[in-house]
C-alpha positions as CSV (number, residue, x, y, z in Angstrom):
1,X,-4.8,4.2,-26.4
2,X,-1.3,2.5,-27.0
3,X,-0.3,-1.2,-26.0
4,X,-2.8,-2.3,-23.2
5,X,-0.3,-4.3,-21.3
6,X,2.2,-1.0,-21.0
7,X,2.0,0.0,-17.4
8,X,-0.4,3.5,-17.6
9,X,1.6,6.7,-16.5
10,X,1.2,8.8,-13.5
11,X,-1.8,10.9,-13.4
12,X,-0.2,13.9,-15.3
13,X,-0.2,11.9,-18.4
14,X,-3.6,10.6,-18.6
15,X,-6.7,12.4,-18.5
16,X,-9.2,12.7,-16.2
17,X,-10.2,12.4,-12.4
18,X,-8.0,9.9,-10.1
19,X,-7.8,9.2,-6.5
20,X,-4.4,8.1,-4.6
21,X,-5.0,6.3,-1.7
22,X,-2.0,4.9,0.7
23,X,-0.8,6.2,3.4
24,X,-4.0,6.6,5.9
25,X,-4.8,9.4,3.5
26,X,-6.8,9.7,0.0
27,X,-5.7,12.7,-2.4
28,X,-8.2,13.6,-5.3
29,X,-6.2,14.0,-8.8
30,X,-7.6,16.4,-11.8
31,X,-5.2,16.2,-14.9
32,X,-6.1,19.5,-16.3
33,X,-3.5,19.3,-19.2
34,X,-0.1,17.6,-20.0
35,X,1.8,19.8,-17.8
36,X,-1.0,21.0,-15.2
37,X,-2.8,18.7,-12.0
38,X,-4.9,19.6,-9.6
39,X,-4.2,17.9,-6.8
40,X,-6.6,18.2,-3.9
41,X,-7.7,21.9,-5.5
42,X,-4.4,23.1,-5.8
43,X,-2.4,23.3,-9.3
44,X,0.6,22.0,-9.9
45,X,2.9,22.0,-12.4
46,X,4.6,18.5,-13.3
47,X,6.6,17.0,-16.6
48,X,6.4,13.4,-16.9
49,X,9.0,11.5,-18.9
50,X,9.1,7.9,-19.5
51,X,12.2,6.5,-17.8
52,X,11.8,2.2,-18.1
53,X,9.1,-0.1,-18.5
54,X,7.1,0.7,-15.3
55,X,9.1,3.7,-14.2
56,X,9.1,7.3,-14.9
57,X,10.3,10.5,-13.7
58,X,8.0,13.2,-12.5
59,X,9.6,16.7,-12.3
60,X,7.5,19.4,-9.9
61,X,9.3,22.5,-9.8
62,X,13.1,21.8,-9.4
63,X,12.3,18.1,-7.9
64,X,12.4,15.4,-9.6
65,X,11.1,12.1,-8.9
66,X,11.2,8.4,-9.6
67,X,7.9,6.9,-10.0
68,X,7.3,3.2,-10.2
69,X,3.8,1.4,-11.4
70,X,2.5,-1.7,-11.0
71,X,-0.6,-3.0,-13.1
72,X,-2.2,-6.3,-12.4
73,X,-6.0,-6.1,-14.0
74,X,-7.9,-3.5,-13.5
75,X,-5.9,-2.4,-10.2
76,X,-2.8,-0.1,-10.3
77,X,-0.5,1.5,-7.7
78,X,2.3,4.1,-7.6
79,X,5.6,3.9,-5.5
80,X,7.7,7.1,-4.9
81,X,10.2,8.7,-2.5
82,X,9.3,5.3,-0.1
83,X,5.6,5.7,-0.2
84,X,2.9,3.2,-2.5
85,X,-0.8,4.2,-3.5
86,X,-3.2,2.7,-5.2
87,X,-4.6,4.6,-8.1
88,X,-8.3,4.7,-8.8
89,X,-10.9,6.6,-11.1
90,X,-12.6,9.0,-8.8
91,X,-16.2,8.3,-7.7
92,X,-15.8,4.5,-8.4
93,X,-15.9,2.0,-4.9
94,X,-13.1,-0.4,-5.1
95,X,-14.8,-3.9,-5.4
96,X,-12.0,-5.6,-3.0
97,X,-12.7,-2.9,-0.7
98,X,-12.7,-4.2,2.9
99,X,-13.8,-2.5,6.6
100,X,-10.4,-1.0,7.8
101,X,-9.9,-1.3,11.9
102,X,-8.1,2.1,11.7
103,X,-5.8,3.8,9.6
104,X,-3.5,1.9,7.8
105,X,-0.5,1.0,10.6
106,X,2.3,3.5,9.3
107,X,6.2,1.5,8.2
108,X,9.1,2.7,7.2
109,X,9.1,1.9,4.0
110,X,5.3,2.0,3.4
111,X,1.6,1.4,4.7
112,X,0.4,-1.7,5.6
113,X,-3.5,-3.1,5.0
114,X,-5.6,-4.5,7.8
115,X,-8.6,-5.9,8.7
116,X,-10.3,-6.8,11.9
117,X,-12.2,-10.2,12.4
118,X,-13.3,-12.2,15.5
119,X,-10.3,-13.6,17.1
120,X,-10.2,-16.4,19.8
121,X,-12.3,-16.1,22.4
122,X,-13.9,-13.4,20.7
123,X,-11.1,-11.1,20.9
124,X,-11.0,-9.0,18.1
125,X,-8.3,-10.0,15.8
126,X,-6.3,-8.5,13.0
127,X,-5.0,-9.6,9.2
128,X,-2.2,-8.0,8.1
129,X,-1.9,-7.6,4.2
130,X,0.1,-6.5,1.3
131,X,-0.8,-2.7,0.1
132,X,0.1,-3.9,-3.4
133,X,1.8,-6.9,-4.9
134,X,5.1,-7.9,-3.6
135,X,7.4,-10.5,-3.3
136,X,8.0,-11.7,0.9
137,X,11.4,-11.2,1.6
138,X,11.1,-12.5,5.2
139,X,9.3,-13.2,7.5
140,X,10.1,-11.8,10.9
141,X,7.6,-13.6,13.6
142,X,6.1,-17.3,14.1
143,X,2.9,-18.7,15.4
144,X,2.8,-17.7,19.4
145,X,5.3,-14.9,19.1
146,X,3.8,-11.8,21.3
147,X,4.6,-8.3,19.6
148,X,4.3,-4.6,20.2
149,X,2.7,-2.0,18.0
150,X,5.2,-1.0,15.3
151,X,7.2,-4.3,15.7
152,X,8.2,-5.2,11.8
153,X,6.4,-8.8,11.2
154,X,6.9,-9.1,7.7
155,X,9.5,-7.7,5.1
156,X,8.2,-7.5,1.2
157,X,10.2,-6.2,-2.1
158,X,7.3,-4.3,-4.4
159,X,8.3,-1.9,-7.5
160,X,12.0,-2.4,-6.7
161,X,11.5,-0.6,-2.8
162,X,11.2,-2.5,0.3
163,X,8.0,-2.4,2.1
164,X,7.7,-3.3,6.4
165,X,4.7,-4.8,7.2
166,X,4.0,-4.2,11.0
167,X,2.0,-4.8,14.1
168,X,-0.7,-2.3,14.6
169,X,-0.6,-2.7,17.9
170,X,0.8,-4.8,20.8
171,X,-0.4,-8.7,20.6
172,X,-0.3,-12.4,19.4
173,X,0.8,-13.9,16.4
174,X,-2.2,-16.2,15.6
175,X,-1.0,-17.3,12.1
176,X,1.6,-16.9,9.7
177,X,0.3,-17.7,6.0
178,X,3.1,-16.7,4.2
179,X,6.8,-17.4,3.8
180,X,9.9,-16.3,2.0
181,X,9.7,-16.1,-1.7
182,X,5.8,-16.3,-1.8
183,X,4.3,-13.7,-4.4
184,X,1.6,-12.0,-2.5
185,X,-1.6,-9.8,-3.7
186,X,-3.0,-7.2,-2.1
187,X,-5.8,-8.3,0.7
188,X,-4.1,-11.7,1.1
189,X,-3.6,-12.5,5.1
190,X,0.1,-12.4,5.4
191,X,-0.1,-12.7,9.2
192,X,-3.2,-12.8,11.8
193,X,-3.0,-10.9,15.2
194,X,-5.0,-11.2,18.2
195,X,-5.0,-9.5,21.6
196,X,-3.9,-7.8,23.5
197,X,-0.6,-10.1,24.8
198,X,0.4,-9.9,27.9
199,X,2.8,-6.6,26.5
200,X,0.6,-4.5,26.8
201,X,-2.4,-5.8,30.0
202,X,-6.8,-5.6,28.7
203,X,-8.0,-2.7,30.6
């Protein structure tokens, strides 16, 4: 089984079934041998070499790729080519797993989590998380600021890429609960949004 605390490698290098989920999107992982995945029914042929402590390079074809893992329990993601997912036995149910407004608001650099909760007034509000743990590298709104959908709100540093935390749609800054240098987990509020602001008018 090896040293527990080594970060596991992508799914070509252990056995069995795995999902990815970031993105908005789930993809079902079958290892079928060292060399050989099935992912979402179709094969593909991938080499997997150690390249670091918690990175590794994933060859498909003529493309090569530079994977990055984070491990913190029982919980593990994957960051490549500007994209993070978290990695999880198939046909298990995440226990922090949370109701999800929508799909996950799409960054630059990477999805963001978010949750809906009652807001003033009733208003349905929003908390904007971490998709995996990072490190805030700034924080881009305050308490009162009005935003529109796709403004960045938060900047975080995760498995040596940046990822943008940002509005999922036009509204209020309610709260900020995080500042610059803060080490964040995933599902931790970063920042809470209500609406709509007066960007973008109730119907």
């Amino acid at each position: 089984m090896g040293d527990p605390t080594t970060p596991p490698a992508p799914a070509a290098a252990t056995p069995g079934e795995l999902l990815l989920r970031g993105g908005g999107s789930t993809r079902r992982v079958r290892v079928v041998s060292d060399t050989v995945v099935e992912i979402d029914g179709r094969r593909v042929a991938v080499q997997v070499s150690p390249a670091g402590e918690s990175e590794f390079v994933v060859t498909v074809g003529e493309a090569r790729h530079a994977v990055h893992v984070a491990v913190d329990g029982e919980r593990a993601w994957a960051a490549a080519a500007g994209e993070s997912f978290e990695i999880e036995p198939a046909g298990r149910v995440p226990a922090h797993a949370a109701p999800v407004a929508g799909p996950a608001s799409a960054t630059s650099h990477g999805p963001a989590s978010q949750t809906d909760a009652a807001g003033a007034g009733g208003a349905a509000g929003t908390r904007l998380s971490a998709p995996m743990p990072a490190t805030v590298t700034a924080v881009l709104v305050g308490p009162g600021d009005e935003v529109s959908a796709g403004d960045p709100v938060v900047r975080l540093e995760a498995m040596k890429m940046e990822l943008v935390v940002s509005a999922p749609r036009a509204g209020r800054i309610a709260a900020v609960h995080c500042r610059h240098g803060d080490l964040v987990q995933p599902g931790r509020p970063l920042v809470a949004l209500e609406g709509p602001s007066s960007r973008e008018p109730a119907p």
